[in-house]
LUMROKE-156530 format. One record per residue: y, x, z of N, C-alpha, C in turn. Coordinates in steps of 0.2 Angstrom, whole numbers, plus 5000, padded with zeros to 4 digits. Each point is the difference from the previous one (the first is absolute). Example, Ala and Ser with C-alpha at 12.3 -4.5 7.8 and 13.67 -1.06 7.14 Angstrom:
2
497250665039500649965000500650045000500549984996500650045001500549965003
//
This chain:
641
567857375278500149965006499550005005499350014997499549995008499750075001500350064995500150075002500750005007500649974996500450015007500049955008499449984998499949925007499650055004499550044996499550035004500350045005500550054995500450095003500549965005500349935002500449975004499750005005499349955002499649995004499350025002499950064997499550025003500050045007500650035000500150045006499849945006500549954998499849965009499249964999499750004994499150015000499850025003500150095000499650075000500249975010500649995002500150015007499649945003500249954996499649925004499050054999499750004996499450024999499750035005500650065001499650075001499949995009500649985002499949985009499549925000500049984995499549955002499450025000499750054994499350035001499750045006500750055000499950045008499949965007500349955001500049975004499449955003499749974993499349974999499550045002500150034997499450095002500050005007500650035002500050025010499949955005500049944998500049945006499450005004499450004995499349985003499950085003500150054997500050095005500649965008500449994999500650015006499549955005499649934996499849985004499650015003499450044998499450055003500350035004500650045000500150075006500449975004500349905000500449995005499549965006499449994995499249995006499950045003499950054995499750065007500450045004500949965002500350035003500249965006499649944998500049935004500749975000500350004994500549964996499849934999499849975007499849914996500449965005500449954997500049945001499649945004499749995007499449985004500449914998499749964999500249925003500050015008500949975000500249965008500249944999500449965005500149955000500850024994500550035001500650014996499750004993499450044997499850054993499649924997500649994992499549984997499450014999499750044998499450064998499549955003499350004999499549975005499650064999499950054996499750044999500350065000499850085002500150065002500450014993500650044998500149994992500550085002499750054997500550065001500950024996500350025007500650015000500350054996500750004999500350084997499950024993499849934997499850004992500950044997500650005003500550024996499850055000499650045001500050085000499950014991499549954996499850004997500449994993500549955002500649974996500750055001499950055006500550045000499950064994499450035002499750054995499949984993499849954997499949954993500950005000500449995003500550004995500750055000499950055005500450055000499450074998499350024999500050034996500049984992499849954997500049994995500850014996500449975003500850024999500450075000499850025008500250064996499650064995499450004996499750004998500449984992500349974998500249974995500750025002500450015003500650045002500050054996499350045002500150064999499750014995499749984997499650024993500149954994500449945003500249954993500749984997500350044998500650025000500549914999499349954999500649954997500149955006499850025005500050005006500550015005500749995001500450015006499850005005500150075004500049995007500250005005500649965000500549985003500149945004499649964997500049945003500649964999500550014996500649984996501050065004499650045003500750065001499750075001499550014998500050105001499450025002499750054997499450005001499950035008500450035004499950005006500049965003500149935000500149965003499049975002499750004993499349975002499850045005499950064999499550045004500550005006500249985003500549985005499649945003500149964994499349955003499449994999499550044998499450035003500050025005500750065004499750015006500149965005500649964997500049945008499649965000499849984996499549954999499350015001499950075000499250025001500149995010500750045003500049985006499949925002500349964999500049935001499150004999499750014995499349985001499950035003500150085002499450025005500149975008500849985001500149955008499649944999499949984994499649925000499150045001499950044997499250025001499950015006500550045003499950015009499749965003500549954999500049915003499449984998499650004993499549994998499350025007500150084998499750005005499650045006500849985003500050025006500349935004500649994998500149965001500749995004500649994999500650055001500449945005500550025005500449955001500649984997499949925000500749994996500650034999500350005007500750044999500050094997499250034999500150064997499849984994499949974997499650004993500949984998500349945003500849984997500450075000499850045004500550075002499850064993499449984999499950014993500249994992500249935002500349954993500750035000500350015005500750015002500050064997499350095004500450034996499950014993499749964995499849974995500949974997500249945000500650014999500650035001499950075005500650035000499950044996499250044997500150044995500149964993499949945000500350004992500649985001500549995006500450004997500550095001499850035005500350055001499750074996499350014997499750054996500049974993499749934998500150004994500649974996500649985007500749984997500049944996499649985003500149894998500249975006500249944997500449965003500149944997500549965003500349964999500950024997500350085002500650014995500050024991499350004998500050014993500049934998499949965003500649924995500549975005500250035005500649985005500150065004500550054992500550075004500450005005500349955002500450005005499749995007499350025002499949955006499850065001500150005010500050055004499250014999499950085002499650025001499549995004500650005006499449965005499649935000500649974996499749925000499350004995500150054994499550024995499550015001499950055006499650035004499749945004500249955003499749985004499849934994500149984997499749954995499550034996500150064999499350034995499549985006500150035004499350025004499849945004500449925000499849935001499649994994500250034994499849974995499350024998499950065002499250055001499649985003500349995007499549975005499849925000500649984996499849955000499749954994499850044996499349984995499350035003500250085002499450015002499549955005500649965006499449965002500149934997500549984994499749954999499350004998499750064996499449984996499550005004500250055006499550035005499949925005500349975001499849945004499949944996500049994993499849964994499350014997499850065004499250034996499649945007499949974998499649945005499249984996500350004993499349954997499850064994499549974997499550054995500649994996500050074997500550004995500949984997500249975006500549995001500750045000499850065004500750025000500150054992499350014999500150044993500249944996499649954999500249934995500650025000500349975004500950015002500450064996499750065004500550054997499950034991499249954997500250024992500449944998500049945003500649964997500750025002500250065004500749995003500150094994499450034999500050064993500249984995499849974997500049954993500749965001500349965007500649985000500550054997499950065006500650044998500150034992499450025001499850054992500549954996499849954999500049954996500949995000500249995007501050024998500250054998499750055001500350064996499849994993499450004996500149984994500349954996500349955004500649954997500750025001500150075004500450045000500050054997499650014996499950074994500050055005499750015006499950085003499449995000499750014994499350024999499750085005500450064999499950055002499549985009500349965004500149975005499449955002499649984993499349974999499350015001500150064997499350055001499649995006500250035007499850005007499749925002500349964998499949935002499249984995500250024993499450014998499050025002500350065002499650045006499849975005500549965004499949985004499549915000500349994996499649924998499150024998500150054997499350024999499750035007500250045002499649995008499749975003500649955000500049945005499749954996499949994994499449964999499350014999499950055000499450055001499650005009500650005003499850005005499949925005500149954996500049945000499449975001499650044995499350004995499749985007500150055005499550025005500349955007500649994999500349965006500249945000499649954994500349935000499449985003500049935002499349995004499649974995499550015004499850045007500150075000500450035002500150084999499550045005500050064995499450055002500550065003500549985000500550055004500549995003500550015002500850005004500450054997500749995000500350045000500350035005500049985004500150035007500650015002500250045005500850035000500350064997499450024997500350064997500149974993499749944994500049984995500749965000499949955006500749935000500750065001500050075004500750015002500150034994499550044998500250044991500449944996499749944999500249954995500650015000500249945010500949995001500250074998500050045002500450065001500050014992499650014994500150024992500449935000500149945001500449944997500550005001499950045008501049995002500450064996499650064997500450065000500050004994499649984997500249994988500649975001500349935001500749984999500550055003499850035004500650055004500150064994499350024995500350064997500049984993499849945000500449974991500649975002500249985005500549965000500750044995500649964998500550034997500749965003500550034998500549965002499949944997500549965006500149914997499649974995498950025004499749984998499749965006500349955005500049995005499349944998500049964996499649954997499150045000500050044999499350044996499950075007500550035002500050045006499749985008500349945000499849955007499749934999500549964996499949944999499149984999499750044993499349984998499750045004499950075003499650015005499949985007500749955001499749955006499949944998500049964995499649964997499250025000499950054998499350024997499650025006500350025004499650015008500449965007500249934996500149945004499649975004499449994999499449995004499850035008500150074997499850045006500550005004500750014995500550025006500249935004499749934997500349945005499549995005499350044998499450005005500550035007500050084997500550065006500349965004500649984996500549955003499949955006499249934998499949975004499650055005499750045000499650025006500550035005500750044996500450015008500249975001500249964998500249915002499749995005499349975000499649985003499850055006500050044998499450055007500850025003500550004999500750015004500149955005499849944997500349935004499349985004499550025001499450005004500150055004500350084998500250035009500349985003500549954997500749985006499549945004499749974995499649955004499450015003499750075002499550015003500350035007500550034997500450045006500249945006500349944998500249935002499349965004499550014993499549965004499350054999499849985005499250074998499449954996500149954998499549924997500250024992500850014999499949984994499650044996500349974991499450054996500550084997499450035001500150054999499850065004499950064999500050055008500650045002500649994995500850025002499850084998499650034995500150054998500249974992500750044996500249984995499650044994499650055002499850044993499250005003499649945003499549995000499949954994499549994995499649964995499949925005500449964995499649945002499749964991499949935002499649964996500449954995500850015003500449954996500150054993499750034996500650014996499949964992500650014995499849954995499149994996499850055001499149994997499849995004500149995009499649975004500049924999500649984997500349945001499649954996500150054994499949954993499050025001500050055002499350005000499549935004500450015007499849925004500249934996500649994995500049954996499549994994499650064996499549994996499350025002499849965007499550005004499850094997500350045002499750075002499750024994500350004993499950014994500450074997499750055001500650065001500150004991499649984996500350004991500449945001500049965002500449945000500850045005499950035005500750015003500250054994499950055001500150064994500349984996499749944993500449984995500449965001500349975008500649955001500750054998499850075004500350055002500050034993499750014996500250024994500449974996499949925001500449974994500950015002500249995006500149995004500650084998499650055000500250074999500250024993499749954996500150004993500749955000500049965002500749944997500550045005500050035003500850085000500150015000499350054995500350044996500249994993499849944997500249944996500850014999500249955008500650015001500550065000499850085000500350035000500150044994499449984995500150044994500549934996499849935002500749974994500650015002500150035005500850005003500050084999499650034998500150084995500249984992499749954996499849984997500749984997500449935005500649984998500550035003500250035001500450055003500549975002500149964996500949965000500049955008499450004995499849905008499650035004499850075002499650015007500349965005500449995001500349975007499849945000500049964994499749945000499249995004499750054994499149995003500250045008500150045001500150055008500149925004500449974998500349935005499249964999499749994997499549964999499350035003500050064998499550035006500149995006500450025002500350015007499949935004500149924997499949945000499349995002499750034994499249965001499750085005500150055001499850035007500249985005500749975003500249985005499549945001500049964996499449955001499349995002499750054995499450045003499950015007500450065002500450045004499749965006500549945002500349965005499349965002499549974993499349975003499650045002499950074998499750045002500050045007500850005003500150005005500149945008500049944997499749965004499849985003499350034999499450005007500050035005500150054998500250075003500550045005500350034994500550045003500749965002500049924994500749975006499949975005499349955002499649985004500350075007499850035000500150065003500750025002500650024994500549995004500349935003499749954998500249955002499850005010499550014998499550005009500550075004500250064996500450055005500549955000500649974995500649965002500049965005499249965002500049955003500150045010499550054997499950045008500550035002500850004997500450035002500449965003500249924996500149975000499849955007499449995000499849975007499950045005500050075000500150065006500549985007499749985005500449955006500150075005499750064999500350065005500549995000500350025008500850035000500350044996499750065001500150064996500049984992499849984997499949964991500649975001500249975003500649934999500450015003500150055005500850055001499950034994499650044996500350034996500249974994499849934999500249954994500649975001500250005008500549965001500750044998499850075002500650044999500150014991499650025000499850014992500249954994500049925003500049954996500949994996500449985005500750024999500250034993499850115002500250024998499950014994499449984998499450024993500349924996500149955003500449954997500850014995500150005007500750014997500150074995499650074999499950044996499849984993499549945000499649974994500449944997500649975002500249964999500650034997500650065004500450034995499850054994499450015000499650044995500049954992499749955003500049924996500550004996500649985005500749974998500250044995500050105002500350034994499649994994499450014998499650004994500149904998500149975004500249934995500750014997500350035003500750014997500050044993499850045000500050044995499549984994499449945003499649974995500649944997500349995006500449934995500650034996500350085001500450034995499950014995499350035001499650004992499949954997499549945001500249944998500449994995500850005003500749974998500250074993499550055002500250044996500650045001500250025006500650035001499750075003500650064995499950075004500150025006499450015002500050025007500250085000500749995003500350064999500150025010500450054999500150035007500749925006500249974997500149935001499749985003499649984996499349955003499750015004500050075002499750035005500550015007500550014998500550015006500449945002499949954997500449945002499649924999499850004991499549945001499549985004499750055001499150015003500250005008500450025003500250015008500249945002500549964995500549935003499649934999499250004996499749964997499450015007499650075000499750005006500249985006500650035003500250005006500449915001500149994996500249924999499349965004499450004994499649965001499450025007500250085001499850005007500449985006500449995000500549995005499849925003499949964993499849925002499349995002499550054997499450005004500150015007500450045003500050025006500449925005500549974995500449965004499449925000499550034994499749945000499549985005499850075005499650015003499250004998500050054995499349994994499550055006500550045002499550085004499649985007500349945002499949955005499449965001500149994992499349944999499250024998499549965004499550045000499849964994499950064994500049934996499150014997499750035005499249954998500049955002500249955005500049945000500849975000500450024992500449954999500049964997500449965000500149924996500749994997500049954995500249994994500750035003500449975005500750025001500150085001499550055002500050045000500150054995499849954991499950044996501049974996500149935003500549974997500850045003499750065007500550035003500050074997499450024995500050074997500449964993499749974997500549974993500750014999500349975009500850005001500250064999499450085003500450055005499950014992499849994994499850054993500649954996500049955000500549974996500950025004500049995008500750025001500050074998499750045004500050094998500350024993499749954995500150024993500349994997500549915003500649984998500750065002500050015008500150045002500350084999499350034995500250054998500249994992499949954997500449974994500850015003500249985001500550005004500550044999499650065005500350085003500150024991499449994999499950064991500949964996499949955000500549974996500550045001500249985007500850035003500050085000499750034998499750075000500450034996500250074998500550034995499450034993499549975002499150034998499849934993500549955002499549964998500050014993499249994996499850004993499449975002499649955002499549965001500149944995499549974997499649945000500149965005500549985005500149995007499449925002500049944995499649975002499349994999500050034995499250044999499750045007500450034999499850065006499949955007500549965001499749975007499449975001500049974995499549924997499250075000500050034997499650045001499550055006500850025003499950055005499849945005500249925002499849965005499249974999499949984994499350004998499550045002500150074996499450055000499950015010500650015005500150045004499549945004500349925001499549965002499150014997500150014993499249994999499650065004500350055000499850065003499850025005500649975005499949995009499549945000500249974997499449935004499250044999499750044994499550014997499850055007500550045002499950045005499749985006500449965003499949965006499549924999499850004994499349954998499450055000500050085001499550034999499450015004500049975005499350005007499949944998500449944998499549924998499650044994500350034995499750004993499250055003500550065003499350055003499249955002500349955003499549975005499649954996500549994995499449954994499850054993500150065002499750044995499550015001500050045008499550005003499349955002500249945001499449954999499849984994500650024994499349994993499750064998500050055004499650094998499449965006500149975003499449995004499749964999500349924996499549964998499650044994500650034996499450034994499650075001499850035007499750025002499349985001500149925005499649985000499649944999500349974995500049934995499350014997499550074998499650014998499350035003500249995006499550055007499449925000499850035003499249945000499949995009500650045005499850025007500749965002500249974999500749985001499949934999500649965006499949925001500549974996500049964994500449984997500249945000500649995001500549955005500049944994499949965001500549924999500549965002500650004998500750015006500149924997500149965006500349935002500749995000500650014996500850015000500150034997500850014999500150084995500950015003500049965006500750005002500050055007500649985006500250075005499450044999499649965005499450005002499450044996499850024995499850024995500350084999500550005000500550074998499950045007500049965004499950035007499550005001499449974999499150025000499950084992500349994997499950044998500650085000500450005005500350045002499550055005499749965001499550015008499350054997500049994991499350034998500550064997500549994999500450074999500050035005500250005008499950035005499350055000499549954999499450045003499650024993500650034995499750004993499650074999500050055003499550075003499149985002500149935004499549985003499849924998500249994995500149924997499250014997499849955001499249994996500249924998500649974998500049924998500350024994500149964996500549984994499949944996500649975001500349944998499649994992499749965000500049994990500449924999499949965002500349944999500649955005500349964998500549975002499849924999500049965005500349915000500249985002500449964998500749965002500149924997500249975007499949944995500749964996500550075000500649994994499650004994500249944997499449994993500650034996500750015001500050084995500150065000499850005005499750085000499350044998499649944997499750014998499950044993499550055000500050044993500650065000500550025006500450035001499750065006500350074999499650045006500750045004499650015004500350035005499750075002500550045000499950104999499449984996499750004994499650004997499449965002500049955004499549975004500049904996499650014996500249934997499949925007500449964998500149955004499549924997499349985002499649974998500149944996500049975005500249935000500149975008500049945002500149975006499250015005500049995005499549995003499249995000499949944992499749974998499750054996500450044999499650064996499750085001500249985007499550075006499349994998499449985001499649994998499650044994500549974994499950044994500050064999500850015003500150084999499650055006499949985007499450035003499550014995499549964996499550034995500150054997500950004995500150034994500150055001500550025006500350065003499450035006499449975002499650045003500050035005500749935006500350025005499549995008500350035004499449995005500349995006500950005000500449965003500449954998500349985004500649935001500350015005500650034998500750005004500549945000500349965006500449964998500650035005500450004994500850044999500549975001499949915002500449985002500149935006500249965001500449965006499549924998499449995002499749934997499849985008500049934999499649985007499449974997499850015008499349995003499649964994500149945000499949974994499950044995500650014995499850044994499450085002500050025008499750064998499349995000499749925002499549965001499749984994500550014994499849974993499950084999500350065000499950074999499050015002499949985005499450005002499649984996499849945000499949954996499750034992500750024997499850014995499750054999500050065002499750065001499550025003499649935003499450015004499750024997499649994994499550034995500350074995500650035002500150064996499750075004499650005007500050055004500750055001500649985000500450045000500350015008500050065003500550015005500749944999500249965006500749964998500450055008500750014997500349995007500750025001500549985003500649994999500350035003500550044996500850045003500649975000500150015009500249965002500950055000500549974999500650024999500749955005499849965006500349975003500550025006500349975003500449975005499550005007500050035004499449975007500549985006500249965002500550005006499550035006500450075004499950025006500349985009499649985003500249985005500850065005500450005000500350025006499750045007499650045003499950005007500550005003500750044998500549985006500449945003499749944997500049924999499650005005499350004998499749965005499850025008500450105001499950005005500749975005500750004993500449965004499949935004499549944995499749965003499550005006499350065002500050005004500650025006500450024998500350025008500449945002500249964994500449945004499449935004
//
């Protein structure tokens, strides 16, 4: 038995060991000759680093793990060197992948511009997928070429720069890429393609050897030429183990396993996308409106400024964090039956993640472009919104209608056969658009509508859909669920529109909680204490939406002297107590305003004073009234008579 456990596993020993050892050896050599090549790393204001720390260490982890492997290719027969399809395939990838590092060495040091270095990456994915014939059609044969062609080479390029803009802190992007090694390795062995193993083995030994030197404080960098080798081996092992309708273990766990970097990727075009449109807009905001310039938001910048600038502290967030999915992707390898289950539970708790983490930032930001298109008073802007409004409406709305129709057919469970298509789906749309138009919905501005507005949308979706009930009945077609179908289609069709035409109120309060939680923790900002929670209130703080780009206030508190509204909040704003409790909560909240938000006389605003003399707080009141204006053409008719 422990004869045959030996002759199993010693192969992936001999491959884990051997690039571990070689790699150990060459780090502190790569780091000597990337000194004297003046390969260093300087402290600026962007560079973690406070200290010179030399660059280009993947050179080290390149040679450590493709010469020791093919070395053992060739001489250790227990050895596959295929990487789980042929042996030409590896040396296929030694040679594109020694290319990939030697465009990252470049960069290292010389120093490359972005758009050629990516022109690199690109033709890096065209050759795996056109010279060494990987892709995405060995687990989905039916998919065109082209389309093939162009998903492999998104999928190349775009691990290479996840890792490439993830290499931020000591040790980090390698940290990353030996837990996204071990994830995959680790699917495939719960899928018994061991052959498929080996490589990953290698590679964990590497990269763990090469960690030795790069967790911090590190005495080296991996550089561009180290972080592009990584993405680029990550993305290209699942493409050439991949097998048919192993969609779970081909794609699924190697975007789990390098989830990190690639929601990093993700937030940065995000972010550096929606800051050109707003530099182009305004020359103030942030940003310099170049999109493939480095900035300071990314996820280790973030977490790093949350654990007062603790780069082992940010690192292990980002490992745990890199470990629990791939956690998640090897139990849903694991239960095969229930992946959809755990995939819906991951997906849940990333969406979550996700959403806080993007917050501060990147929505804050498109929230501020929404805002500047939206308040944009040019002519030119709002002729082309005028014209534009109409017909992107009415396009979006019978867009709507067919997709509820077919949602509420489904529902009822009924085959949606070429019927449904030719007769129910036309006389159910066309019905319930016909009453929006007679209801005069395309008429109504409906950022400032009121309740009869929404009571005249309810009509056009309940008559519409009585209407086309109807038609379907009398029809030579009829096979519906007829009053399910109505009761459904009137429902969903009203939930749907109204949520449309609610969407600039919703934007505008989304908007001011990305900016209270923006700035609810800043130490340079005036924080409000708000007198009311009624018009006046909604409308003072509609006002810090407006100028939310340039807003330095945030509301933390509410008083009202409804003694039951008390203990209740408003947009996330809790409501105090009555007046008598200002004082207090200026202490507790650490305000250094007083806002009054509502309609008091002189009197009450005298006892306002009064109480608040000894809290040092700014008072002062927004005013929301009626002023009557004189006439001049009155009183010149008075002088003349």
């Amino acid at each position: 038995m422990t004869e045959l456990f030996l002759r199993k596993f010693t192969p992936y020993a001999v491959a884990f060991l051997s690039a571990f050892a070689l790699t150990l050896l060459l780090v502190p050599l790569v780091r000597i000759l990337n000194m004297r090549l003046g390969m260093v790393d300087k402290p600026d204001p962007r560079r973690i680093n406070k200290v010179p720390v030399p660059r280009g260490g993947g050179i080290a982890l390149i040679a450590g793990l493709l010469i020791t492997y093919s070395l053992l290719v060739v001489f250790y027969d227990a050895i596959p060197c295929g990487i789980g399809v042929g042996g030409g395939v590896y040396w296929k990838y030694v040679v594109i992948s020694l290319f990939v590092g030697l465009v990252g060495f470049c960069d290292d040091l010389y120093g490359m511009k972005p758009h050629i270095k990516l022109l690199g990456q690109v033709v890096a994915g065209v050759l795996v997928w056109w010279w060494a014939d990987l892709g995405f059609h060995r687990l989905c044969p039916s998919i065109p070429g082209a389309l093939d062609g162009f998903l492999t080479v998104f999928w190349i390029v775009g691990a290479i720069n996840a890792f490439n803009l993830i290499d931020g802190l000591d040790g980090l992007a390698s940290g990353l890429a030996l837990i996204a090694a071990v994830g995959m390795g680790g699917a495939l062995l719960l899928t018994n393609a061991s052959v498929s193993v080996f490589f990953y083995f290698a590679l964990a030994g590497a990269l763990l050897a090469f960690l030795r030197y790069n967790y911090n404080p590190a005495t080296i960098f991996l550089g561009d030429s180290g972080s592009m080798f990584i993405g680029f081996t990550l993305a290209f092992l699942p493409l050439a183990s991949q097998a048919s309708n192993s969609f779970l273990v081909s794609v699924g766990v190697p975007l789990l396993s390098m989830g990190v970097p690639i929601f990093d990727v993700f937030l940065a075009i995000l972010r550096r996308s929606v800051r050109y449109v707003l530099s182009k807009r305004d020359a103030k905001s942030a940003g310099n409106g170049k999109i493939m310039t480095a900035d300071i938001d990314h996820l280790h910048h973030r977490i790093l400024r949350s654990v007062d600038l603790s780069q082992k502290k940010a690192a292990w967030i980002l490992y745990v964090i890199a470990a629990f999915l791939v956690s998640f992707g090897l139990l849903g390898v694991f239960v095969e039956s229930r992946a959809a289950g755990v995939w819906i539970a991951a997906f849940s708790v990333a969406v979550v993640v996700a959403v806080r983490d993007m917050a501060r930032i990147e929505l804050f930001d498109l929230g501020r472009l929404a805002k500047a298109f939206a308040h944009d008073r040019s002519v030119g802007h709002r002729r082309k919104i005028a014209n534009l409004r109409i017909p992107i409406t009415l396009a979006a709305d019978v867009t709507l209608l067919v997709i509820i129709f077919f949602f509420s057919v489904w529902m009822l469970r009924v085959n949606i056969g070429k019927i449904t298509f030719r007769v129910g789906m036309p006389i159910m749309v066309s019905s319930v658009f016909v009453m929006l138009v007679v209801c005069k919905t395309y008429v109504t501005a409906w950022a400032r509508a009121m309740s009869s507005n929404y009571l005249r949308l309810l009509f056009a979706c309940v008559g519409g859909s009585v209407m086309g009930g109807v038609a379907i009945y009398y029809s030579p077609f009829y096979n519906y669920q007829l009053k399910a179908l109505v009761v459904n289609y009137a429902a969903l069709t009203f939930i749907a529109l109204s949520i449309i035409r609610l969407l600039r109120s919703v934007v505008r309060d989304v908007l001011y909680v990305l900016d209270r939680s923006r700035l609810k923790n800043r130490t340079d900002v005036s924080r409000v204490l708000v007198y009311g929670s009624g018009l006046r209130y909604r409308a003072f703080r509609r006002e810090l939406v407006r100028s939310a780009s340039s807003n330095s206030r945030v509301i933390v508190g509410i008083v009202d002297d409804d003694l039951l509204l008390k203990g209740l909040y408003i947009g996330g704003i809790k409501i105090i107590g009555p007046l008598s409790a200002a004082p207090g909560a200026i202490r507790e909240l650490n305000a250094d305003s007083f806002v009054v938000a509502c309609d008091i006389t002189e009197e009450r605003m005298e006892v306002v004073r009064s109480m608040l003399r000894d809290s040092g707080v700014k008072i002062s009141k927004f005013y929301l009234n009626e002023i009557p204006v004189e006439n001049p053409k009155k009183e010149n008719q008075g002088e003349a008579k």
